[in-house]
Structures are given as structure tokens and as C-alpha cells.
C-alpha positions as protocol buffer text, in pm:
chain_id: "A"
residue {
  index: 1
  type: UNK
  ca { x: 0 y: 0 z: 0 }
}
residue {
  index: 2
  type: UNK
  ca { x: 151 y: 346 z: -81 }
}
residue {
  index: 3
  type: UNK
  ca { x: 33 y: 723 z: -100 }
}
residue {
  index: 4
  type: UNK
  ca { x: 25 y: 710 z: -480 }
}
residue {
  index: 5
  type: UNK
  ca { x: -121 y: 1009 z: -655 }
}
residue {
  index: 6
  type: UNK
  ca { x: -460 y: 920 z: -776 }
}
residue {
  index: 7
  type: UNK
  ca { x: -516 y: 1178 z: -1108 }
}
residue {
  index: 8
  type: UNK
  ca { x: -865 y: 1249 z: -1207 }
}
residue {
  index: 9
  type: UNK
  ca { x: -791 y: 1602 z: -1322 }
}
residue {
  index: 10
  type: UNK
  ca { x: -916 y: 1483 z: -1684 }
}
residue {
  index: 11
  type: UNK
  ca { x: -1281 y: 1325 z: -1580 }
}
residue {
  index: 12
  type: UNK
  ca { x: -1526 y: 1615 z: -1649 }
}
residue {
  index: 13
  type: UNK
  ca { x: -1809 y: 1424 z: -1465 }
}
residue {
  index: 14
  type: UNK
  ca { x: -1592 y: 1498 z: -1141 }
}
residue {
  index: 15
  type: UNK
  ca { x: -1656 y: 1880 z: -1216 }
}
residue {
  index: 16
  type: UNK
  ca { x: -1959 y: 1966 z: -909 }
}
residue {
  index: 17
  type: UNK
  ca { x: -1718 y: 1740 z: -676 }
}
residue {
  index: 18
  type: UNK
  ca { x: -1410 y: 1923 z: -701 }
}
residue {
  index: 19
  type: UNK
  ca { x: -1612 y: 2242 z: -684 }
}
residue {
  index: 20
  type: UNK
  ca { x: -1704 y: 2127 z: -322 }
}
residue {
  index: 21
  type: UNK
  ca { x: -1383 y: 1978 z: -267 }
}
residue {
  index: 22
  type: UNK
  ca { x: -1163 y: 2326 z: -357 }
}
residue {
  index: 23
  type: UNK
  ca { x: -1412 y: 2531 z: -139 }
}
residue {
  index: 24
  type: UNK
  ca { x: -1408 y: 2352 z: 183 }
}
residue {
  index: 25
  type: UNK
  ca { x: -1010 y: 2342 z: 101 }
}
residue {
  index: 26
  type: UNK
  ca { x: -1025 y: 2687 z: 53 }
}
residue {
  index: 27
  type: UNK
  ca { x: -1185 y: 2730 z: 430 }
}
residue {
  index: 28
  type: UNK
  ca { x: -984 y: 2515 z: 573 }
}
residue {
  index: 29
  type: UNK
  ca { x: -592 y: 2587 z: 461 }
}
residue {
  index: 30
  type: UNK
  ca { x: -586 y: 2904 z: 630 }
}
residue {
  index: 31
  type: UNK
  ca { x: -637 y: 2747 z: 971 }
}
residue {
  index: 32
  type: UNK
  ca { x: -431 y: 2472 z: 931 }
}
residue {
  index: 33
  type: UNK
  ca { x: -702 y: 2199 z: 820 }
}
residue {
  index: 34
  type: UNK
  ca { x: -601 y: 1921 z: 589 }
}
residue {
  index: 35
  type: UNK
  ca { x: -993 y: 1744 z: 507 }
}
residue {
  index: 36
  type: UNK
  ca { x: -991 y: 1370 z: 398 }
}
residue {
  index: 37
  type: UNK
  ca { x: -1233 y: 1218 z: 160 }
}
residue {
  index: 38
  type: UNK
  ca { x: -1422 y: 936 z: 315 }
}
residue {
  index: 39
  type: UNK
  ca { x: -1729 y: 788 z: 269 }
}
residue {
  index: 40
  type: UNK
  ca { x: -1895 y: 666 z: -33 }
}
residue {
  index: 41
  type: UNK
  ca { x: -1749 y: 940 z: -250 }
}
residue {
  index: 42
  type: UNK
  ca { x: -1426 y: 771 z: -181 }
}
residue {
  index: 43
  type: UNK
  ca { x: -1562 y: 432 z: -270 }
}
residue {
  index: 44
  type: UNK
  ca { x: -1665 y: 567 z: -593 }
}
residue {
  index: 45
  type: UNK
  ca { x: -1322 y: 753 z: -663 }
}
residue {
  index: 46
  type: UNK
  ca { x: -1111 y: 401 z: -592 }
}
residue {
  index: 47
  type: UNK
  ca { x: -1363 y: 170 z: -713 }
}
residue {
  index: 48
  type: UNK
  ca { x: -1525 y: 368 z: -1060 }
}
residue {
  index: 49
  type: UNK
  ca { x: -1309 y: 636 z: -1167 }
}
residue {
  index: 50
  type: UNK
  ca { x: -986 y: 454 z: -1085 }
}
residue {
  index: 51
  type: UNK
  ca { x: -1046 y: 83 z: -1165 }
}
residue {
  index: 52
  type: UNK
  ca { x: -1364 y: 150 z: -1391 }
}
residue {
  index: 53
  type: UNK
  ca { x: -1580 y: -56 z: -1204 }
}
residue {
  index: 54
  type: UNK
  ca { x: -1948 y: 30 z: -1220 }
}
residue {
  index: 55
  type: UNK
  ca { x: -2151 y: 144 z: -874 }
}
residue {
  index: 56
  type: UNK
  ca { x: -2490 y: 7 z: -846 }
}
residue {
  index: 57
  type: UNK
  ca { x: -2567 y: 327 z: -577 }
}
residue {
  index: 58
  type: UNK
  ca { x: -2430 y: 618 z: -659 }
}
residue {
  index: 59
  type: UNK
  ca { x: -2279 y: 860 z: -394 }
}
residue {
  index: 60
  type: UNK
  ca { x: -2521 y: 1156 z: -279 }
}
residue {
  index: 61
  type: UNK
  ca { x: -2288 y: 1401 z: -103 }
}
residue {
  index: 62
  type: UNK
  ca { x: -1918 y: 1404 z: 28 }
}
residue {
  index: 63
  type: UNK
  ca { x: -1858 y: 1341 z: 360 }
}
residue {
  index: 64
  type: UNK
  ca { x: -1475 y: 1458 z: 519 }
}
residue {
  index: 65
  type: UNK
  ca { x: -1291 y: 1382 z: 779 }
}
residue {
  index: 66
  type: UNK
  ca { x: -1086 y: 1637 z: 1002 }
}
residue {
  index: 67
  type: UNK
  ca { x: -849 y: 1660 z: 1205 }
}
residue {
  index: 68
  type: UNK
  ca { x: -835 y: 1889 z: 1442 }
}
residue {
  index: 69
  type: UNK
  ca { x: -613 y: 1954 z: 1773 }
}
residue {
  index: 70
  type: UNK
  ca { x: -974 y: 2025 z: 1992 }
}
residue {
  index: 71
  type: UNK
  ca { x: -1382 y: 2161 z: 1914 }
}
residue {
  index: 72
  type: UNK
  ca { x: -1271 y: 2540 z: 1900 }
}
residue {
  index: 73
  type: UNK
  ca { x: -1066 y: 2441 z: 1591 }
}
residue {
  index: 74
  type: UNK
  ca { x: -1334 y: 2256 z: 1458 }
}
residue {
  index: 75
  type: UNK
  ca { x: -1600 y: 2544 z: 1524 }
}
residue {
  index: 76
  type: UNK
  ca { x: -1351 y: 2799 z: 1334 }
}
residue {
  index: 77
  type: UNK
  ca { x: -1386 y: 2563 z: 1015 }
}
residue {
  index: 78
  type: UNK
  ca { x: -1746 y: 2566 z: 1040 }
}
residue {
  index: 79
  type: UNK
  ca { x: -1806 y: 2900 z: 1054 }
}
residue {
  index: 80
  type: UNK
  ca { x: -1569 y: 2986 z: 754 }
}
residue {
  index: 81
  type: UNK
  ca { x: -1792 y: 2742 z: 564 }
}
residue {
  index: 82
  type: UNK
  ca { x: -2078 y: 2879 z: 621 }
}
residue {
  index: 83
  type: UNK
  ca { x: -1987 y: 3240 z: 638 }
}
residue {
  index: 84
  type: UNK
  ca { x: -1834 y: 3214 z: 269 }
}
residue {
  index: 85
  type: UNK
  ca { x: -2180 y: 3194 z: 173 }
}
residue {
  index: 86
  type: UNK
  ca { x: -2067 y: 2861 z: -19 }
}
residue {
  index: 87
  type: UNK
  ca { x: -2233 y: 2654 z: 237 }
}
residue {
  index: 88
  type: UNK
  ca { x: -2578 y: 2666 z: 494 }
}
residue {
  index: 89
  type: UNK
  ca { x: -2561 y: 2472 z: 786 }
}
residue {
  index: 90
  type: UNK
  ca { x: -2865 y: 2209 z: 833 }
}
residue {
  index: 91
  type: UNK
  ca { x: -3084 y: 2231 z: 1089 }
}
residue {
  index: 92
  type: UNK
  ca { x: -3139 y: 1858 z: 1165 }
}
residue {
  index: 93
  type: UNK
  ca { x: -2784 y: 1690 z: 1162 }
}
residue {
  index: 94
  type: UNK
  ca { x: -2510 y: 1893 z: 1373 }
}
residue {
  index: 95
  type: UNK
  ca { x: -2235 y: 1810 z: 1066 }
}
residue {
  index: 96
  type: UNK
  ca { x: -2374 y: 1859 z: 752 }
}
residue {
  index: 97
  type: UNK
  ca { x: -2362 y: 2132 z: 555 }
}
residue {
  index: 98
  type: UNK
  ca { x: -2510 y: 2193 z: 211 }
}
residue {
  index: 99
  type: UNK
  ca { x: -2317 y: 2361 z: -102 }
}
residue {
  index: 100
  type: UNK
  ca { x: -2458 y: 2566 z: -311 }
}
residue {
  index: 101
  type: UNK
  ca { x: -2477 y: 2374 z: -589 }
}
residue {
  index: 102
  type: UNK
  ca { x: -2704 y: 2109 z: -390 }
}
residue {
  index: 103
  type: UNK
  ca { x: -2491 y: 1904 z: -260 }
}
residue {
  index: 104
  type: UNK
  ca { x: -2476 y: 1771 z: 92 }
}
residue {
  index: 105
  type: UNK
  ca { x: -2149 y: 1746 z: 318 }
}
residue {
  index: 106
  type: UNK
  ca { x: -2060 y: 1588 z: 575 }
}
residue {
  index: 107
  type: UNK
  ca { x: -1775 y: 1689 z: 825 }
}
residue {
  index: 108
  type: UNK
  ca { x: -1646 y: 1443 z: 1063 }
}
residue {
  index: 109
  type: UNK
  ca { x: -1379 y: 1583 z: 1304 }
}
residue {
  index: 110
  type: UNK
  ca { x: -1119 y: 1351 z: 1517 }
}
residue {
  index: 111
  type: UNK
  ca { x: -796 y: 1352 z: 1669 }
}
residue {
  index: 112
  type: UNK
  ca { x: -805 y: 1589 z: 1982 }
}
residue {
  index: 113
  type: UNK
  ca { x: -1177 y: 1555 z: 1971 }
}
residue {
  index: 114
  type: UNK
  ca { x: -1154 y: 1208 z: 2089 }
}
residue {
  index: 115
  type: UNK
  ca { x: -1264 y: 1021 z: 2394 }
}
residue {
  index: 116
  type: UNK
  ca { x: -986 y: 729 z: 2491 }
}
residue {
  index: 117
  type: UNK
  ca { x: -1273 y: 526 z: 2351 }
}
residue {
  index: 118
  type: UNK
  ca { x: -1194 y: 655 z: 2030 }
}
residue {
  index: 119
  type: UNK
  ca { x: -1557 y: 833 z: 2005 }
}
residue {
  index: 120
  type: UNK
  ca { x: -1665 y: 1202 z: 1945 }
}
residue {
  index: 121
  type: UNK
  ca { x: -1951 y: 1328 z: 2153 }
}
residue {
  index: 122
  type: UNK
  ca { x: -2102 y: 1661 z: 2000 }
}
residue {
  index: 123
  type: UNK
  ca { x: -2110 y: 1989 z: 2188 }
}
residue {
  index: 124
  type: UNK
  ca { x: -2258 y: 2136 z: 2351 }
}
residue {
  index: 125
  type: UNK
  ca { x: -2481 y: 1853 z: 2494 }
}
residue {
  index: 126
  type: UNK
  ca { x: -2273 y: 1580 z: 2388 }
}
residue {
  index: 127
  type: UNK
  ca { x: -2564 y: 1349 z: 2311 }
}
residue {
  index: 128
  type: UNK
  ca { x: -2489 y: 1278 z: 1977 }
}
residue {
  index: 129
  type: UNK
  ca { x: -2186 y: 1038 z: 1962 }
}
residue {
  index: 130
  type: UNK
  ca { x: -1967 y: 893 z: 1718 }
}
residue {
  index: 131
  type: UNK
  ca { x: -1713 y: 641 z: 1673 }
}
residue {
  index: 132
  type: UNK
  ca { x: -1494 y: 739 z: 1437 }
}
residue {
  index: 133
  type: UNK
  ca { x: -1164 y: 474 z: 1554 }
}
residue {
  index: 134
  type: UNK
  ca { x: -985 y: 425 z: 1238 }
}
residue {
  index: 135
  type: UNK
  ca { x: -962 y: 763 z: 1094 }
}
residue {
  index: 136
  type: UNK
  ca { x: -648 y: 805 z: 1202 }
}
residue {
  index: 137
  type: UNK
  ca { x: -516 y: 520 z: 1085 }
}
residue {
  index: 138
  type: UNK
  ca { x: -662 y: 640 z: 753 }
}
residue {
  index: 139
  type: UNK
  ca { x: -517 y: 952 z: 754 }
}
residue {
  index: 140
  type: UNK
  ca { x: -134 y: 786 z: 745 }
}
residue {
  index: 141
  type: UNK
  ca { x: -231 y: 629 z: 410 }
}
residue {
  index: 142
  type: UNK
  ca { x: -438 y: 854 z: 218 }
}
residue {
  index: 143
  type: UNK
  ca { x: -321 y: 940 z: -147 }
}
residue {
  index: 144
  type: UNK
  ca { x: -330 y: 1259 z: -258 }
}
residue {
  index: 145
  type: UNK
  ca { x: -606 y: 1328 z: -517 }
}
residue {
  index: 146
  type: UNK
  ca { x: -586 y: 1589 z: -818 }
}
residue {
  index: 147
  type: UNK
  ca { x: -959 y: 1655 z: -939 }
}
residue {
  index: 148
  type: UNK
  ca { x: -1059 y: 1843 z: -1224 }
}
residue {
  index: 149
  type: UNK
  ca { x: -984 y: 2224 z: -1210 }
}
residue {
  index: 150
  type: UNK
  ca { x: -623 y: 2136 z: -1056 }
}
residue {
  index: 151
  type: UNK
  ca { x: -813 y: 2096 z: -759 }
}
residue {
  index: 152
  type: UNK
  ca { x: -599 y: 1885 z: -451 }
}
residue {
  index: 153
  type: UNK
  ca { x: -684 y: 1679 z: -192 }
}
residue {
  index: 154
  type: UNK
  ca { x: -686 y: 1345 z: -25 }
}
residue {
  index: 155
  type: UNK
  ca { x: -859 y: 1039 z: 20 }
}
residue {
  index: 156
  type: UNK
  ca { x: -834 y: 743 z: 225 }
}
residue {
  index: 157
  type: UNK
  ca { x: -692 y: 405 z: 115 }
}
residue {
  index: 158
  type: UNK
  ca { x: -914 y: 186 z: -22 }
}
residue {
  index: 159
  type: UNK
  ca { x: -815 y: -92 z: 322 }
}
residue {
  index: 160
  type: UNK
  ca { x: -860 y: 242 z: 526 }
}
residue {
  index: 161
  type: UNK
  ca { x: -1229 y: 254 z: 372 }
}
residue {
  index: 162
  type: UNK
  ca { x: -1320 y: -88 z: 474 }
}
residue {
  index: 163
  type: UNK
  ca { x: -1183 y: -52 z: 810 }
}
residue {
  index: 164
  type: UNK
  ca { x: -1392 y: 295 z: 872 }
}
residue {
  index: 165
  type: UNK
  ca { x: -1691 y: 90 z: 693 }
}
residue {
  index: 166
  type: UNK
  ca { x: -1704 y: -230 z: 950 }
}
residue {
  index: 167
  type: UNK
  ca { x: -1638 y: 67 z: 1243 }
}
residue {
  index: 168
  type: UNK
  ca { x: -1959 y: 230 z: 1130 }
}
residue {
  index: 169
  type: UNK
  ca { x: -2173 y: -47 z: 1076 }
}
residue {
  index: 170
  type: UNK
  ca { x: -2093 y: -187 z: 1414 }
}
residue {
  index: 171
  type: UNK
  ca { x: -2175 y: 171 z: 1533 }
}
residue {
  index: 172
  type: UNK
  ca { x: -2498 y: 282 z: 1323 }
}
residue {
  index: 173
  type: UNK
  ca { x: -2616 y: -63 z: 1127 }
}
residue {
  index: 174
  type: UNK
  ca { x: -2953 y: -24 z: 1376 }
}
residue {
  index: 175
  type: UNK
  ca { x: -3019 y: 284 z: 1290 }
}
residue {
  index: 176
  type: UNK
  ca { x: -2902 y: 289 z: 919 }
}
residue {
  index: 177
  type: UNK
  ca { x: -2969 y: -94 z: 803 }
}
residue {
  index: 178
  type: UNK
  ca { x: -2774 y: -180 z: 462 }
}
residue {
  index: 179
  type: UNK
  ca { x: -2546 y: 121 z: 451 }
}
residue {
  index: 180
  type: UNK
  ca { x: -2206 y: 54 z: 527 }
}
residue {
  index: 181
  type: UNK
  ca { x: -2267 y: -330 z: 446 }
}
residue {
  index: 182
  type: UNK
  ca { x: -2333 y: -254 z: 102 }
}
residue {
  index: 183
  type: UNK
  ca { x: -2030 y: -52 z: 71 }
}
residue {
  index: 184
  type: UNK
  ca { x: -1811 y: -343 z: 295 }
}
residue {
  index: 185
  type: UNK
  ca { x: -1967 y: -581 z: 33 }
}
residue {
  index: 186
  type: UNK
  ca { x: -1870 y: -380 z: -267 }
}
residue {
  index: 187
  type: UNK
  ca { x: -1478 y: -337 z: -157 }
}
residue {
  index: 188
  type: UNK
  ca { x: -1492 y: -747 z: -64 }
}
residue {
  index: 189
  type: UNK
  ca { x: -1646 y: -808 z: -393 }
}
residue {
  index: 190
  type: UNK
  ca { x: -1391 y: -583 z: -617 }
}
residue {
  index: 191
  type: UNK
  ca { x: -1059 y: -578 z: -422 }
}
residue {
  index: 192
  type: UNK
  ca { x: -882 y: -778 z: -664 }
}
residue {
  index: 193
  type: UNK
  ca { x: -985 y: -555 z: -957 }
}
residue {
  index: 194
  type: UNK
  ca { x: -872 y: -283 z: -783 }
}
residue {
  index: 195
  type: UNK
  ca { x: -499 y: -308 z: -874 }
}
residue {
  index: 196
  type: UNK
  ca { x: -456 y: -637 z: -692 }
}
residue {
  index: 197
  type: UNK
  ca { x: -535 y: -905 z: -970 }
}
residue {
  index: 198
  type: UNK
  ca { x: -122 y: -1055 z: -895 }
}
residue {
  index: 199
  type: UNK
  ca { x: -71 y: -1006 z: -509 }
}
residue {
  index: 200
  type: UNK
  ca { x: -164 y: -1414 z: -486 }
}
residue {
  index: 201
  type: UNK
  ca { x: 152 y: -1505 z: -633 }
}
residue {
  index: 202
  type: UNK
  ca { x: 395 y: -1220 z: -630 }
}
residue {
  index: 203
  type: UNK
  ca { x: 313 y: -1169 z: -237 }
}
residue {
  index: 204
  type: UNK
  ca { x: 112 y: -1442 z: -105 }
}
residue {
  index: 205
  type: UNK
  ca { x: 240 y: -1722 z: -265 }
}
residue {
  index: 206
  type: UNK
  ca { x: 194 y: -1974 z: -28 }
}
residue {
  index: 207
  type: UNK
  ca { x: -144 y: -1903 z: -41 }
}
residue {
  index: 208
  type: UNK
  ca { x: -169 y: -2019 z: -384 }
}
residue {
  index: 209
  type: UNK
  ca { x: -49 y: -2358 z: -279 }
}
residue {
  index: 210
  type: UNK
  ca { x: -273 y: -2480 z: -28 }
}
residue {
  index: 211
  type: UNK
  ca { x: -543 y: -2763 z: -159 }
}
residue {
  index: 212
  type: UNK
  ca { x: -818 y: -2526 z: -59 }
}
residue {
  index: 213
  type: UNK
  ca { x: -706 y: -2188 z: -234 }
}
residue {
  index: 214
  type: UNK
  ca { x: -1003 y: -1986 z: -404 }
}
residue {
  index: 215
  type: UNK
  ca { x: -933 y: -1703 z: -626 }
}
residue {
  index: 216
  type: UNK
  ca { x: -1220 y: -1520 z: -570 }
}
residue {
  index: 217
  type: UNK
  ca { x: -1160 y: -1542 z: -156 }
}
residue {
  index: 218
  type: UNK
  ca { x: -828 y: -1428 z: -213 }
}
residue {
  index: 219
  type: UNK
  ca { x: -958 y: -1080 z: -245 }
}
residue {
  index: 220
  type: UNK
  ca { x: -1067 y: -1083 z: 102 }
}
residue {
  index: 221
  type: UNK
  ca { x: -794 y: -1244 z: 239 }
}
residue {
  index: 222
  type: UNK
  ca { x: -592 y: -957 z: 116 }
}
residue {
  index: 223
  type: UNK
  ca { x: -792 y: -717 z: 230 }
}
residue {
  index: 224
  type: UNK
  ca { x: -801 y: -824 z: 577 }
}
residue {
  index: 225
  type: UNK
  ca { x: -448 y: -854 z: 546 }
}
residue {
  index: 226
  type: UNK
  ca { x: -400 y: -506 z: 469 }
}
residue {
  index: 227
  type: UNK
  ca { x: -601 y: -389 z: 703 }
}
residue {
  index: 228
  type: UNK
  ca { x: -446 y: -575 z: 968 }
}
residue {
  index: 229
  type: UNK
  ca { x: -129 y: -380 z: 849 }
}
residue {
  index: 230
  type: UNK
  ca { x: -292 y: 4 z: 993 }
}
residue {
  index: 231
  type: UNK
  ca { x: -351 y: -118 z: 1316 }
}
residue {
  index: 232
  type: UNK
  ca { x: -178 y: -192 z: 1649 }
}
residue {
  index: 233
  type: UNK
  ca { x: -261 y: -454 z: 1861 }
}
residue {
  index: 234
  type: UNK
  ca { x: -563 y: -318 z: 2038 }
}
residue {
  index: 235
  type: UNK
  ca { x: -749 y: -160 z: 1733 }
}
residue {
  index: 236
  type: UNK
  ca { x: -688 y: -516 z: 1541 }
}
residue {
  index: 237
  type: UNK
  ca { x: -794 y: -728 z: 1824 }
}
residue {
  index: 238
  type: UNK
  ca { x: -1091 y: -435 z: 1799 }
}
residue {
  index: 239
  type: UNK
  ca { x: -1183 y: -543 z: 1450 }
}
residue {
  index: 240
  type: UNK
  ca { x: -1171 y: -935 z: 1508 }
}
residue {
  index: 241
  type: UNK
  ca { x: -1394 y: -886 z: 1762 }
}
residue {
  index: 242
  type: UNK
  ca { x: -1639 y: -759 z: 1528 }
}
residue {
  index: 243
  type: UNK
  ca { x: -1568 y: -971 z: 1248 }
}
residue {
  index: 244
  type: UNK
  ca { x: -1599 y: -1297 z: 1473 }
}
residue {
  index: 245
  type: UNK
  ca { x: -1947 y: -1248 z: 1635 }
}
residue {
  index: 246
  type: UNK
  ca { x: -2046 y: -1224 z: 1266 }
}
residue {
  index: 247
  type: UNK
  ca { x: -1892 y: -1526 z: 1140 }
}
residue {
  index: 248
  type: UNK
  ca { x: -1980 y: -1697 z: 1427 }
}
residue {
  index: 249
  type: UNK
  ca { x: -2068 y: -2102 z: 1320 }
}
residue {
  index: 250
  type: UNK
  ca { x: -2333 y: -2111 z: 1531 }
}
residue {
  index: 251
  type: UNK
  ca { x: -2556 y: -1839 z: 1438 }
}
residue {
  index: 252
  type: UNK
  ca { x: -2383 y: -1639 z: 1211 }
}
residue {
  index: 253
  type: UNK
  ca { x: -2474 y: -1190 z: 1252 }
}
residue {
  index: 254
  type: UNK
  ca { x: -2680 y: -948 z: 1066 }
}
residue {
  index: 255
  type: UNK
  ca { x: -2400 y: -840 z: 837 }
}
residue {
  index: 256
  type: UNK
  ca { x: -2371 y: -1094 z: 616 }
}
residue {
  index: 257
  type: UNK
  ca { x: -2705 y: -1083 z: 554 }
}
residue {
  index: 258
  type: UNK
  ca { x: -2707 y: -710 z: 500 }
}
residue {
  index: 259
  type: UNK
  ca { x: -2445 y: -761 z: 264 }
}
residue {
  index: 260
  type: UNK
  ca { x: -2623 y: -1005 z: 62 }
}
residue {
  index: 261
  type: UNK
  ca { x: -2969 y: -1074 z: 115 }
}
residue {
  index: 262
  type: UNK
  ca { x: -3036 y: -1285 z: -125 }
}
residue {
  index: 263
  type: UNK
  ca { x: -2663 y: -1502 z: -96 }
}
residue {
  index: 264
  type: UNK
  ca { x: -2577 y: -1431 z: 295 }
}
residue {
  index: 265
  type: UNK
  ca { x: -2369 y: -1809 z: 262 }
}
residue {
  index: 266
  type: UNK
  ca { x: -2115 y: -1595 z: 14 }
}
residue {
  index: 267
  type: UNK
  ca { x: -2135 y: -1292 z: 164 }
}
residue {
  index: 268
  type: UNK
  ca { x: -2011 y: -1521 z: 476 }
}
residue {
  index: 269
  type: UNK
  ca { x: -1760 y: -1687 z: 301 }
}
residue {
  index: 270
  type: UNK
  ca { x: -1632 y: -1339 z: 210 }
}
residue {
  index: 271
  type: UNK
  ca { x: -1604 y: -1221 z: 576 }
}
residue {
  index: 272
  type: UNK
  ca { x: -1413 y: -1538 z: 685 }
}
residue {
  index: 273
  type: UNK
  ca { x: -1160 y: -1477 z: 450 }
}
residue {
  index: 274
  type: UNK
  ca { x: -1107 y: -1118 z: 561 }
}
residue {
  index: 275
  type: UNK
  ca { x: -1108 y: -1197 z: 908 }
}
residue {
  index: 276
  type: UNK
  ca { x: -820 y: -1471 z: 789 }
}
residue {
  index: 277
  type: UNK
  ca { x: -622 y: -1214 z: 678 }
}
residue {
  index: 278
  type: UNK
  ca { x: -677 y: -1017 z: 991 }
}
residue {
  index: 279
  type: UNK
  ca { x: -570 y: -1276 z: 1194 }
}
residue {
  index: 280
  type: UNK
  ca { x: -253 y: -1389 z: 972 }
}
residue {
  index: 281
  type: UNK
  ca { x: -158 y: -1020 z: 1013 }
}
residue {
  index: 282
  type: UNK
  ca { x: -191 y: -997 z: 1412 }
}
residue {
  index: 283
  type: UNK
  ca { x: 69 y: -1359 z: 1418 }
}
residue {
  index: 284
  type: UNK
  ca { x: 312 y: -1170 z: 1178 }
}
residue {
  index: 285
  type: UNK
  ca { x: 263 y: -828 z: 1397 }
}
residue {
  index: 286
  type: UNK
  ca { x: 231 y: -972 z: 1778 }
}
């Protein structure tokens, strides 16, 4: 996995994004800010405009992460967002904004925002809470993205995605059913298209030998393994935690099946190999 510069400075269709993109950069260099493209907008930029493969649900707005030494920082950017005139502030979800050429935006700080639990609780009640563990480890391997207009910024790894997508299904799935699972399922499904097709064999060739090797799993497996590869200890044995109550043999979760309604058993077989990879990982990285 490296920082590679992703170039998409020559796909017209990107136009409205980098619009949004170059004014909440524009807000936010002055004060020190650096946002991150997560979210499905990131999916789409790894998945479709890098590797060509098509989205069956298209992204809606562009959600960023932040980060930001403490709230005060975070309450500067807001206000230059919505003072530009750019942006209005909603009035039923404390961060998103809307640009003014319709499209929604979400702003997710972290950092020195964060509980030791790893969650954000927003002021000034604190009774809306978020978990947003693994954006840091995202933000030490997100490529730099040029958009159209010359427009820079960054985006998360395409690992760094999946990670943030099983942290916010375990956090939200109740309230938003299908979400993050059909992105998860989407990343499992396509991570050997994405610039991965010969990892088996010129990394993992051992892999290759066993009597049950499946090409299609080894996808997964990678994955996992490369997600294994942004985390310490704690955070991984965080993930497997996760992973395992929804592999479980006895009565398997409710991701698999919001992954796949109508094949859960794949969907399954998917999420065992990733957790295989996880695990492999941990034994390498102890």
C-alpha cells in the first residue's frame, strides 16, 4: 500500500465534486485543516473512476474527515464554511452542511476531539456520539487526489475505507440498516480488480499452494491482510472482535445478511476470508 497520486484532473463528470472539494479546502488551509475524503465518495473515486468498475448506488454528497487539535478548531472551520456563503448549515444533523450547488457534506472531526474510547460526543450537549476509531489510521495512508480544475486533496486508502466501513456499521447498522454493508460488500467483492489481480503469487504465494485456495476469496484475504497492516494490537484485536461475532458457526450476525440478502452463505464466506487475513496479520505483527 503506498500514498500514490490518484489523477482524475481529466474526468469532467468529477466537475460539481471538485467544486465542493476546492471550497471547503479553501476554508480550511488558512487554519491549518487538511480534510480527507471518506465515505462513499471515496468508494466511488477508488472503485469507478480509478479501476472503472461500475456502482450500483451512486454517492449523494461528500462526507470529510478532520483533524483537528480540539472543538474550537473545529468550530472555526465551520463558521468559515458557512460564512463564505458557499455553504448553509442544516438544521437537523449537527455536521452537515449543504453547497450551493445542492450538494450535501458531511464533516467528521477527530484527533483531539476524541474520547480514549476513540468516540466524538457533539457539543454542547454531547448526546450525539460517534465512533470514528480508524480515521487516524486512515489519515497515514491517504493518497493525494488531483480533481478536475487542478483541484488537490486526499482520500483514504481503499483498506482504510473498509476498516472505517465495518467501524460504522458496528456503530450505526440499527439505525441505518444496509449502509455501510453494502459498501463493505462492494470493496470485498472488487478488491482484486482494484490493482490487486497478482498479489496471490507475487506476495502471497503460499497461499496459492494450499489444496483449498479460491481465487475469488483471495480478495478478502488480502484485504483483511491489509487492514491488519494500519492497526496496532488493540485496534486489530478491535476489528476481530467484530468480524468474529459475525462469522460466528453457530448463528452467524446481521451483516452478512445485509451484505447479501439474497446469498448471505457468500457474503459469509467473504467475511471469513477477511477476518483470515486479519488474523494472519496480528501472528506476523504480535
Amino acid at each position: 500500500m503506498t500514498n500514490t497520486l490518484l489523477d482524475f484532473s481529466l474526468r469532467p463528470e468529477l466537475a460539481l465534486h471538485a467544486r465542493v472539494v476546492a471550497d471547503v479546502e479553501a476554508a480550511a488551509a488558512p487554519i491549518g485543516i487538511a480534510p480527507l475524503i471518506a465515505g462513499a465518495f471515496a468508494r466511488d473515486l477508488h472503485l469507478q473512476y480509478r479501476c472503472g468498475i461500475s456502482m450500483q448506488r451512486q454517492t449523494e454528497d461528500i462526507d470529510f474527515a478532520l483533524a483537528v487539535p480540539d472543538w474550537a478548531a473545529f468550530e472555526a472551520l465551520s463558521k468559515r464554511l458557512t460564512s463564505s456563503g458557499v455553504f448553509v448549515a442544516s438544521t437537523s444533523a449537527a455536521h452537515r452542511l449543504r453547497h450551493s450547488n445542492g450538494w450535501p457534506v458531511d464533516l467528521v472531526p477527530f484527533g483531539g476531539v476524541e474520547s480514549n474510547e476513540r468516540k466524538i460526543a457533539w457539543p454542547p450537549r454531547g448526546d450525539f456520539v460517534m465512533d470514528v476509531f480508524g480515521f487516524r489510521e486512515a489519515l497515514a495512508t491517504a493518497h493525494p487526489v488531483l480533481l478536475p480544475g487542478r483541484v488537490q486533496t486526499r482520500v483514504v486508502s481503499l483498506p482504510a475505507l473498509a476498516l472505517l466501513k465495518i467501524v460504522c456499521w458496528q456503530d450505526r447498522h440499527y439505525a441505518f440498516p444496509r449502509k455501510d454493508a453494502h459498501d463493505l460488500q462492494m470493496i470485498l467483492h472488487h478488491y482484486l480488480a482494484a490493482d490487486n489481480e497478482t498479489r496471490p503469487w507475487d506476495e502471497f504465494a503460499s497461499w496459492t499452494q494450499d489444496d483449498d485456495f479460491d481465487y475469488e476469496l483471495a480478495g478478502p484475504h488480502m484485504l483483511g491482510h491489509d487492514i491488519g497492516r494500519l492497526l496496532e494490537k488493540p485496534g486489530l484485536d478491535q476489528v476481530a472482535t467484530v468480524l468474529l461475532q459475525q462469522v460466528d458457526s453457530g448463528k452467524p450476525g446481521l451483516l452478512p445478511i445485509e451484505m447479501n440478502s439474497n446469498d448471505p452463505d457468500r457474503a459469509l464466506a467473504w467475511l471469513k476470508a477477511l477476518l483470515r487475513g486479519l488474523l494472519n496479520t496480528a501472528k506476523l505483527n504480535p
